[in-house]
C-alpha positions in Angstrom: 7.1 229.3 42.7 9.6 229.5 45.6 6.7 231.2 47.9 4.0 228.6 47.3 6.6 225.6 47.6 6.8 226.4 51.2 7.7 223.1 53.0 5.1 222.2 55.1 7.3 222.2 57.8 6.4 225.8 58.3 3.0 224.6 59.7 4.2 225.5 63.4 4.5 229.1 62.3 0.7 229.2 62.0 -0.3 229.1 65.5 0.8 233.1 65.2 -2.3 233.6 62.8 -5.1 235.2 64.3 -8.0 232.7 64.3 -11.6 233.5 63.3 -14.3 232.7 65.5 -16.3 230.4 63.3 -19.4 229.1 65.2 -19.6 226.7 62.2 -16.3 225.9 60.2 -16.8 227.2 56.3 -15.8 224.7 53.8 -13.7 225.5 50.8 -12.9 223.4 47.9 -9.7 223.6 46.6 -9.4 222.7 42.6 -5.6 223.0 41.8 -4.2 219.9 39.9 -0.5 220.5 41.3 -0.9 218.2 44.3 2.0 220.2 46.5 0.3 223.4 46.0 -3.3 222.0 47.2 -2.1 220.3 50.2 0.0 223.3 50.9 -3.2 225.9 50.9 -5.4 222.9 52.7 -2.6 223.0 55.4 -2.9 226.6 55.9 -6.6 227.1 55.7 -7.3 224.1 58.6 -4.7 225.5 60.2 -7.1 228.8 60.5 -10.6 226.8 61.1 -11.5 226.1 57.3 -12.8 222.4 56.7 -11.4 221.8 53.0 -11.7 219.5 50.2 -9.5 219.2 47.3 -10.3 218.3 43.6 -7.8 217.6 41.2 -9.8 218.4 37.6 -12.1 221.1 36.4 -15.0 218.1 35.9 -14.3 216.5 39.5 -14.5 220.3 40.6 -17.6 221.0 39.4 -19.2 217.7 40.5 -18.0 218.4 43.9 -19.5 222.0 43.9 -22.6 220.1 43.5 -22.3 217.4 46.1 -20.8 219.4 48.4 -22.2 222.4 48.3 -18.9 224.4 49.4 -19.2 228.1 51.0 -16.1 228.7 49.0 -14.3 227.8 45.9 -10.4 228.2 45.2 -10.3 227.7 41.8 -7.0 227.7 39.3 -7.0 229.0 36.3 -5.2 225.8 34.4 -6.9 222.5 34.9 -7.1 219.5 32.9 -10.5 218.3 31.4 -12.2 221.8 31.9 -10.7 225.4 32.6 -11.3 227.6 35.3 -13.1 230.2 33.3 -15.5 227.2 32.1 -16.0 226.2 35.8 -16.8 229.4 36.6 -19.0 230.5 34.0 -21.1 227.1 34.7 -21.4 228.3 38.7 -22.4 231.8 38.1 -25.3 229.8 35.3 -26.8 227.8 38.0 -29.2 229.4 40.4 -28.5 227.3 42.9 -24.6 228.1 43.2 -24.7 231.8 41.2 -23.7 233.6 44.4 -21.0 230.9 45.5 -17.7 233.4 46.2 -14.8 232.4 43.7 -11.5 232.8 44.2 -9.2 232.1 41.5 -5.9 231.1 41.4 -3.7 232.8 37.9 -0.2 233.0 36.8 0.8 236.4 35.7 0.9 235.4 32.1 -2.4 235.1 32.3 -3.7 238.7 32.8 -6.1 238.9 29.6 -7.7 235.4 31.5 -7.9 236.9 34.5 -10.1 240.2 33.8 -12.4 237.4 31.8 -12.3 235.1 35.1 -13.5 238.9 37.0 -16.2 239.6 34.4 -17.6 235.9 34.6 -17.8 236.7 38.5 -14.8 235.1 40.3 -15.1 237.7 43.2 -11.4 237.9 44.0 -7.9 236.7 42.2 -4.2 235.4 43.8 -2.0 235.3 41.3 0.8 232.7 41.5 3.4 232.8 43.2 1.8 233.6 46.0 2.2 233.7 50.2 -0.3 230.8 51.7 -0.6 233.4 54.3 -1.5 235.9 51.6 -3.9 233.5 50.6 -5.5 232.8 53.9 -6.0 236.4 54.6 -7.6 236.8 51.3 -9.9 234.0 51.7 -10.9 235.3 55.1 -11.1 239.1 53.8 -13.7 237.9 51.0 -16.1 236.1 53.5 -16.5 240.0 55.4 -16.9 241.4 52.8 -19.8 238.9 51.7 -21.5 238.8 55.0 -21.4 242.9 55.5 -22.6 242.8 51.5 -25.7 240.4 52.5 -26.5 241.6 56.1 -30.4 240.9 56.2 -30.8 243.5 58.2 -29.8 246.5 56.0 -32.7 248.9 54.8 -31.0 250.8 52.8 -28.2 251.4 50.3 -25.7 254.5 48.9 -24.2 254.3 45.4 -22.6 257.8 44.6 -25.6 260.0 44.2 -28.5 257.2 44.7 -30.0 256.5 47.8 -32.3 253.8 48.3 -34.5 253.3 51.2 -36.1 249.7 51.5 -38.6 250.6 53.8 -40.4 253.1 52.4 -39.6 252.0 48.9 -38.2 255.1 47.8 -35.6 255.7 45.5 -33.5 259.5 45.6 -31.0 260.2 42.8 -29.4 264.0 43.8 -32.4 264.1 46.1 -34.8 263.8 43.8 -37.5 261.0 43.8 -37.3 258.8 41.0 -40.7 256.2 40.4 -39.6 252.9 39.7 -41.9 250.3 39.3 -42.0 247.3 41.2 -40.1 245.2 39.3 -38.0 247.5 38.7 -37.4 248.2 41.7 -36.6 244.6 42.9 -34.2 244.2 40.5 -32.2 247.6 41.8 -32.4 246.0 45.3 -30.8 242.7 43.8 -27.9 244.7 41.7 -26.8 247.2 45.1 -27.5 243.6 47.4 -24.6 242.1 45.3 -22.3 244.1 44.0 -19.9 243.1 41.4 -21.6 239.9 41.2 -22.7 238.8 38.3 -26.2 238.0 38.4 -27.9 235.8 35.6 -31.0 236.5 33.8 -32.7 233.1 35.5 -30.9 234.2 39.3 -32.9 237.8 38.6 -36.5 236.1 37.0 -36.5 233.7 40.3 -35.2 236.5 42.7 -37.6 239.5 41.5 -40.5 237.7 39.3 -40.5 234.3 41.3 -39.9 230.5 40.9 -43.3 230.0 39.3 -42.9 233.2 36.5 -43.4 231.0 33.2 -41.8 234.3 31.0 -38.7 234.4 29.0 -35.4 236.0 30.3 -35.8 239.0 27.8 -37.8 240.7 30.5 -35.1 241.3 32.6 -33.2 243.2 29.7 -36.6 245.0 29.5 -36.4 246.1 32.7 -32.6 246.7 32.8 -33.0 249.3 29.9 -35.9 250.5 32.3 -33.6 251.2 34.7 -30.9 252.9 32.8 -33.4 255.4 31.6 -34.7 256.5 34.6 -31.3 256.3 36.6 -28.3 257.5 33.5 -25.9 257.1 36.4 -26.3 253.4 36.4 -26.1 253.3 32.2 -22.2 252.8 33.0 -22.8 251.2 36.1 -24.6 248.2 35.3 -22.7 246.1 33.3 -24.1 243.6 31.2 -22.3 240.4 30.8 -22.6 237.9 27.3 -24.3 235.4 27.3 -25.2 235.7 31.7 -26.6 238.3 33.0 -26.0 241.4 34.8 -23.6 243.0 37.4 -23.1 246.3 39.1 -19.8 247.7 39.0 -18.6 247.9 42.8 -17.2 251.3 41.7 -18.8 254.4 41.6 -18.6 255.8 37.7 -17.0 259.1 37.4 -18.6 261.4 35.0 
């Protein structure tokens, strides 16, 4: 742990970061129950223009999630009263905080927990002991990435061989046209809009059917097996998740 236990009177060294220009601050909530190693990343992170908050236990974590509505969550792995993978199992289930960015915090021991934390949808991992710099630059890494992932503006997307064009609705797989349907579709646009997100059943009704569709979640597995059919390379691709939902695999498969 001799990296994290930095003492804090390295804070001075931060003025060499470069700062992001944030027109308004993000805030991150920090839930880590070793108190050194919470103040220590809340030092670093205000020290870059983050506003932070710590929590201390998995159930004051999750209540704060809720209250505060955070843009970010550094979450360890270890906490007393509820784990990290609980946590984050329980934001990726709510609609209202499914695409909240994760980042967790692990020890290397913990490898077999960490691909679970990835497949649950943490969107990024630090595994302990780590640089608070390393952190920072993680942290600020994953919020471009987000915003270039969810640009409004796009009207279009490439995954290996499929082309999408929003505009004219058309769908190209090797340059060939594939019908989809409308639904399916929507729910395409929602997997390439978030990739390697994990996307619940309820976050895919609301997004693609609407807040006022009164049908059961089976219809998006419906439609998911729709998909696969008419597109095989996204039978690898799209992953599906127990007991959540869907994601599609940021990485291309090889065949």
């Amino acid at each position: 742990m001799a990296q994290v236990h930095e003492r804090l009177t390295v804070a001075s060294s931060c003025s060499a970061y470069t700062h992001m220009t944030i027109h308004a601050p993000k805030k991150i909530l920090i839930v880590e129950d070793e108190a050194d190693i919470a103040h220590l990343v809340k030092l670093y992170l205000e020290k870059d223009g983050f506003r932070t908050t710590i929590a201390a236990t998995g159930s004051q974590g999750l209540t704060m999630i809720k209250t505060n509505r955070p843009d970010m969550v550094i979450l360890d792995l270890m906490l007393p009263e509820m784990d990290g993978l609980e946590i984050c199992k329980k934001i990726r289930m709510a609609p209202d905080t499914a695409l909240l960015p994760v980042l967790m915090l692990t020890a290397k021991a913990e490898e077999s927990d960490t691909i679970i934390g990835l497949e649950l949808g943490a969107d990024d991992y630090v595994t302990k002991p780590f640089s608070p710099k390393v952190l920072v630059t993680r942290v600020k890494a994953l919020f471009r990435r987000l915003e270039r992932t969810h640009d409004p503006k796009q009207t279009s997307y490439a995954y290996g061989s499929l082309m999408v064009d929003l505009s004219r609705h058309e769908v190209m797989v090797d340059g060939k046209e594939i019908c989809l349907t409308a639904k399916e579709f929507g729910l395409l646009e929602q997997l390439l809009h978030h990739p390697g997100r994990v996307l619940t059943r309820d976050v895919l009704l609301n997004a693609v059917w609407g807040y006022d569709y009164y049908g059961t979640t089976r219809t998006v597995d419906v439609h998911i097996r729709r998909l696969k059919l008419k597109i095989p390379l996204l039978d690898e691709a799209i992953i599906s998740v127990k007991s959540l939902g869907y994601k599609l695999s940021d990485q291309v498969p090889v065949k």
